[in-house]
LOVOZA-604055 format. One line per field, with one value per residue (C-alpha): residue number from 1; x, y negated, z. Coordinates in steps of 0.25 Angstrom, whole numbers, plus 5000, padded with zeros to 4 digits. Layout:
N
n [NUM/...]
x [X/...]
y [Y/...]
z [Z/...]
This chain:
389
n [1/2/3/4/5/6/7/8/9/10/11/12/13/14/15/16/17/18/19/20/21/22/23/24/25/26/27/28/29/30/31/32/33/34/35/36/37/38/39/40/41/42/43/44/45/46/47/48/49/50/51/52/53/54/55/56/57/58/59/60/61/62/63/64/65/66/67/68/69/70/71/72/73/74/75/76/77/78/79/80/81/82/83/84/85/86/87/88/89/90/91/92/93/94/95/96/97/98/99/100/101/102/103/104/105/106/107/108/109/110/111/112/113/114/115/116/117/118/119/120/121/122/123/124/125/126/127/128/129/130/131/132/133/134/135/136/137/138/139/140/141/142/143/144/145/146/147/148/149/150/151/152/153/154/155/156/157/158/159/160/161/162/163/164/165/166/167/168/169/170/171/172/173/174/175/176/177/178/179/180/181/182/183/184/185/186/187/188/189/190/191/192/193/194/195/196/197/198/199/200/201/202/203/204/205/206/207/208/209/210/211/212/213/214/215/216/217/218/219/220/221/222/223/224/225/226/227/228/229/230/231/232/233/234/235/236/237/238/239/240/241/242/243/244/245/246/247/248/249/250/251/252/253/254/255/256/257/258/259/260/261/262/263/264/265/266/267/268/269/270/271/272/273/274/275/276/277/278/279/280/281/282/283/284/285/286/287/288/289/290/291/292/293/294/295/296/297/298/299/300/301/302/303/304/305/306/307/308/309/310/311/312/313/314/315/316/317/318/319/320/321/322/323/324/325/326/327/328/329/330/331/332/333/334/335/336/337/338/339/340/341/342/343/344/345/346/347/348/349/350/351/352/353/354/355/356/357/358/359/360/361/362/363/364/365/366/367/368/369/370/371/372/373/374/375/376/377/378/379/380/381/382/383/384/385/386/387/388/389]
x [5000/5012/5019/5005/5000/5012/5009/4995/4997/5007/4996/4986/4996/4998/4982/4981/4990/4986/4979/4965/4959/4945/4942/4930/4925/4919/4913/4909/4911/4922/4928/4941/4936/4934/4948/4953/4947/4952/4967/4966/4962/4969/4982/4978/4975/4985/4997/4995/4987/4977/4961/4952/4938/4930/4918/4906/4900/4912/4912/4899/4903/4915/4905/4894/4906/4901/4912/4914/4926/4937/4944/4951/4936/4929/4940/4939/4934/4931/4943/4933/4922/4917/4910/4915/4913/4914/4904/4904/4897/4901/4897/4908/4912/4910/4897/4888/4873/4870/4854/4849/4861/4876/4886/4900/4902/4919/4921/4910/4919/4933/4927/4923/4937/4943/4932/4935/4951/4954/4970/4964/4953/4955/4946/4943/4936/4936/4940/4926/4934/4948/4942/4935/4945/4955/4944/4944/4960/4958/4951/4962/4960/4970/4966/4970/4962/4961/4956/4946/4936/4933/4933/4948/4950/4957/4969/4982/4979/4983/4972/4958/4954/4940/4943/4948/4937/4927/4935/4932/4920/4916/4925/4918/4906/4910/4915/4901/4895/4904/4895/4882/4887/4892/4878/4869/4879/4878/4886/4886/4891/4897/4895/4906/4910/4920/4914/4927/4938/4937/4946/4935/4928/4943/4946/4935/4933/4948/4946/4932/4935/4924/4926/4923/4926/4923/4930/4928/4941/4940/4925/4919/4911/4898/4901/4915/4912/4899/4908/4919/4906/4901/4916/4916/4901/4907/4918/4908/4907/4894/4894/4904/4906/4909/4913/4910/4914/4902/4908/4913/4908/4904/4915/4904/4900/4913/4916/4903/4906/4922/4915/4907/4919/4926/4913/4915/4930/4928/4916/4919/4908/4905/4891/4893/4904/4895/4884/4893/4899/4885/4882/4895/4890/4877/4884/4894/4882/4874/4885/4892/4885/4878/4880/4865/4868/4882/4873/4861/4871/4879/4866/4861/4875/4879/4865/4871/4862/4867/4868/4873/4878/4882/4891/4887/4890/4895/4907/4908/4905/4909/4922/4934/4945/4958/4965/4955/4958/4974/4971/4963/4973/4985/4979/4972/4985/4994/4983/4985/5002/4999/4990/5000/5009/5000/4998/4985/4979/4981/4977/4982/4986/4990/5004/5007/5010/5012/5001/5004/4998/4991/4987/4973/4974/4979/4968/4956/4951/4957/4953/4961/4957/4961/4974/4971/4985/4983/4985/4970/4966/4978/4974/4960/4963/4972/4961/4952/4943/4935/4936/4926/4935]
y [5000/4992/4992/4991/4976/4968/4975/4971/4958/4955/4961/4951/4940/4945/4945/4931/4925/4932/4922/4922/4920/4913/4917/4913/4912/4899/4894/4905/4920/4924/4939/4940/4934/4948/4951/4938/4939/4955/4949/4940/4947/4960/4951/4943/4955/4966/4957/4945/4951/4940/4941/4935/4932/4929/4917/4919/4912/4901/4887/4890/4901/4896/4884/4894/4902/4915/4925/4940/4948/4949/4963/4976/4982/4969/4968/4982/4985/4969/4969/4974/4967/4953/4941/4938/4947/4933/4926/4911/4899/4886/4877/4867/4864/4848/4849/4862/4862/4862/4864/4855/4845/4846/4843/4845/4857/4854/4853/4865/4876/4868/4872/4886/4888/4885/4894/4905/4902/4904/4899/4899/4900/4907/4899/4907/4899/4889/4874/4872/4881/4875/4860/4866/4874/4860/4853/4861/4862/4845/4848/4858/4872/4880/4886/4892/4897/4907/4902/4909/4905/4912/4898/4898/4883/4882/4872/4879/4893/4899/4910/4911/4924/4927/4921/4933/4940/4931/4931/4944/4944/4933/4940/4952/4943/4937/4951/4955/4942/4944/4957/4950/4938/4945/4954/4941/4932/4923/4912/4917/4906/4912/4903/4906/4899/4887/4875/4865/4874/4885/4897/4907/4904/4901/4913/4922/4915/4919/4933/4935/4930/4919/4910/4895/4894/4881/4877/4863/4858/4858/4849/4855/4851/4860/4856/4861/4874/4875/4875/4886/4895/4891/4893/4907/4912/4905/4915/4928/4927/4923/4924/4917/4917/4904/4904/4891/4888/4882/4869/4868/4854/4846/4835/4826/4831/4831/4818/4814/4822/4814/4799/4802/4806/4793/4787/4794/4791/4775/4774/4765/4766/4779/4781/4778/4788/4798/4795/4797/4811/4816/4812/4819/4832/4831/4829/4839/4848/4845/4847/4858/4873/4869/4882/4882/4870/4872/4885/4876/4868/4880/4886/4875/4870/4884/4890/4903/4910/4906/4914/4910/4919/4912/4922/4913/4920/4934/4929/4929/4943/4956/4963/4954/4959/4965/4952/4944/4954/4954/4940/4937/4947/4940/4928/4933/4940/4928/4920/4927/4926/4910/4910/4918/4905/4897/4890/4884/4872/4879/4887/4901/4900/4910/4904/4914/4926/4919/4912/4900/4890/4877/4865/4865/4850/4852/4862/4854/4847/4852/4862/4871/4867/4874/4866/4861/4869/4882/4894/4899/4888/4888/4904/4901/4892/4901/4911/4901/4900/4887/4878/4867/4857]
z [5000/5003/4988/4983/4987/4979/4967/4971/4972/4961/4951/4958/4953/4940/4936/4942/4934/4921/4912/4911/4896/4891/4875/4868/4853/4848/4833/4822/4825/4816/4813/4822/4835/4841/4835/4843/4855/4857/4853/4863/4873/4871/4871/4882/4891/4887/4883/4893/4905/4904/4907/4897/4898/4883/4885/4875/4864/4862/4870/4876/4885/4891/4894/4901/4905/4898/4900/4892/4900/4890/4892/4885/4884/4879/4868/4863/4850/4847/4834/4823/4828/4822/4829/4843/4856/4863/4855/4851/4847/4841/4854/4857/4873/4870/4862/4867/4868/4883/4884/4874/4875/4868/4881/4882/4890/4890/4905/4910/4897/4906/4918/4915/4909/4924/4930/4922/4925/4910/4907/4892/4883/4871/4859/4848/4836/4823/4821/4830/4842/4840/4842/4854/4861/4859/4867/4877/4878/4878/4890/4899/4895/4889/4875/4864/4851/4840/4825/4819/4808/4794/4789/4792/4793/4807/4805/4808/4808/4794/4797/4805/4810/4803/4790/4785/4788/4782/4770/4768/4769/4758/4749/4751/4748/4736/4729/4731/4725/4711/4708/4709/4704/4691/4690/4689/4683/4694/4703/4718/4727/4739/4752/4762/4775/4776/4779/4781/4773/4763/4765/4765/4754/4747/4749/4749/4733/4729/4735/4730/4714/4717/4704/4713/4728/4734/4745/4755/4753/4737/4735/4723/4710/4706/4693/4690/4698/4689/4677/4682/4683/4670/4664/4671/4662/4651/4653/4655/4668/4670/4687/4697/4711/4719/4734/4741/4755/4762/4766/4752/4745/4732/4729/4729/4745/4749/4745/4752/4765/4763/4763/4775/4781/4779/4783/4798/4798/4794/4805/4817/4825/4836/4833/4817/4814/4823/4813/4800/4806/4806/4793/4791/4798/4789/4776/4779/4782/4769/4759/4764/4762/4751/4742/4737/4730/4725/4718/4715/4705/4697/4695/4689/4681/4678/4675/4682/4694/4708/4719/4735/4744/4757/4766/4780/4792/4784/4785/4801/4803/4802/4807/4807/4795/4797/4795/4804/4815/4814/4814/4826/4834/4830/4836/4847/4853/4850/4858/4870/4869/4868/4881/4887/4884/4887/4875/4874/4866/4854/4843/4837/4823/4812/4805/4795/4802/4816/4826/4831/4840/4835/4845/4847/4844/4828/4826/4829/4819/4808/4797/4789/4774/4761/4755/4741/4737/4747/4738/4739/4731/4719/4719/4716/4707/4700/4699/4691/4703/4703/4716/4709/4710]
């Protein structure tokens, strides 16, 4: 009994000082997630000894402090499986609808972070999650993040975990459009997400053969995509399939939505510029997704039969990819080597075949547009794809 008690005690110390660990999932469900959250814990608990504890449904639960046990059983068998065991949702701790009022809940999700003595919160999330995370390391808490969106427009990260995945799955769409769209002589326009930058439907349009992709960063004109169509059944081929981002716009919109800009940049006055960003907001709203029309219009120019197919939330399902999931591991286990550092305030960030931490504060606020010269765009230009400019 006597050689027992300071073993005893020494293992006491050892668990007390270990670091206990808050992970949570915020903005769209996105393959990968599960694949993150497992890397992160496994590493956390076998490598580092830490404890971890997951909060549901994003922001929200941290703020209602409703806690799921992270353990070895809890991360078993979650690799294959898509969505996120933690749940989410797109609430933000400054802005969350409280009863029938929006409040900022910042210093109740402060507070529930030092009742729950977490040495950091793991973020897992889009641009929306990165600008919230950075707000709430502003306000004292130690955090780090993980970027995932099948848009794949983080800034610095060379890759998001879930874009993969998605990709995939729209290219998978648009094989199967091309049999249909041959057999009835048709244009099939195929919708897919990417509201701000276009690397899913970039991409999914090169590896799916899709004869127009239409991107936001490259405004288009109905007119010259109409006549690379009409050049295409002059040819013999009397179908075509064009891939269109759903923030992709008209030169004439964009240069709409660029005015009102300058409008809101040149505003002096608090409650004028307020005003114009909301007119901002509306515009944005009503010229952006706006598929039906774009295939209103080459039906009518072209005279062909225009179908739509708009993927929507296809693309967020399902079991994540091979790559998604080596991806979402490779971030996840260096994750837990950084909060064992304790290196917080940051993001981490694929860098060829490194990761790396980003500062919070250079993420936010930033999107990661396709370059005019990136090589995805001279291939598809190569290949005689149409890009309606």
């Amino acid at each position: 009994m006597f050689q027992l008690k300071p073993n005893f005690e020494k293992h006491q110390i050892i668990i007390s000082m270990s670091k206990y660990i808050g992970i949570l999932t915020s903005g769209g469900d996105t393959p990968g997630l599960n694949a993150a959250i497992r890397a992160i814990g496994k590493a956390c608990i076998n490598t580092y000894g830490m404890q971890m504890v997951g909060f549901r449904d994003g922001f929200r639960g941290l703020m209602e402090n409703r806690r799921l046990a992270i353990d070895k059983a809890a991360l078993s068998g979650i690799l294959t499986r898509g969505g996120t065991i933690l749940g989410t949702s797109r609430d933000k701790p400054y802005k969350m609808r409280v009863g029938n009022k929006e409040r900022d809940m910042t210093d109740v999700i402060v507070e529930n972070y030092h009742q729950n003595h977490l040495d950091c919160l793991v973020c897992l999330g889009g641009g929306g999650t990165q600008k919230n995370a950075y707000h709430l390391a502003e306000h004292g808490l130690n955090i780090i993040t993980l970027p995932k969106t099948i848009d794949n427009d983080i800034w610095g990260t060379e890759m998001t975990f879930g874009f993969d995945t998605a990709l995939g799955i729209a290219v998978d769409a648009i094989d199967r459009l091309h049999s249909t769209a041959h057999s009835h002589h048709r244009i099939i326009i195929c919708e897919v997400m990417g509201h701000r930058a276009g690397w899913l439907a970039l991409g999914a349009g090169i590896s799916g053969g899709a004869d127009v992709i239409l991107i936001p960063e490259i405004p288009y004109d109905t007119k010259i995509v109409a006549k690379s169509i009409l050049n295409r059944a002059r040819s013999g081929k009397p179908f075509s399939i064009v891939a269109i981002a759903e923030g992709a716009l008209t030169q004439k919109a964009d240069e709409l939505i660029k005015n009102k800009k300058k409008e809101v940049e040149n505003a002096k006055k608090k409650k004028e510029k307020a005003a114009l960003k909301e007119e901002l907001r509306a515009l944005d709203k009503k010229l952006t997704s706006n598929t039906l029309y774009l295939a209103r219009q080459l039906e009518e120019i072209t005279g062909l039969e225009t179908r739509i197919t708009i993927l929507g939330h296809l693309q967020r399902g399902g079991s994540p990819s091979a790559a998604d999931r080596l991806l979402a591991t490779r971030l996840g286990t260096a994750c837990a080597h950084h909060i064992h550092n304790n290196e917080f305030g940051s993001m981490v960030a694929v860098r060829g075949n490194e990761t790396t931490l980003i500062p919070l504060e250079e993420v936010v606020g930033k999107v990661k547009m396709i370059p005019p010269d990136h090589v995805w765009i001279k291939c598809a230009r190569e290949v005689d794809t149409c890009l309606g400019d």
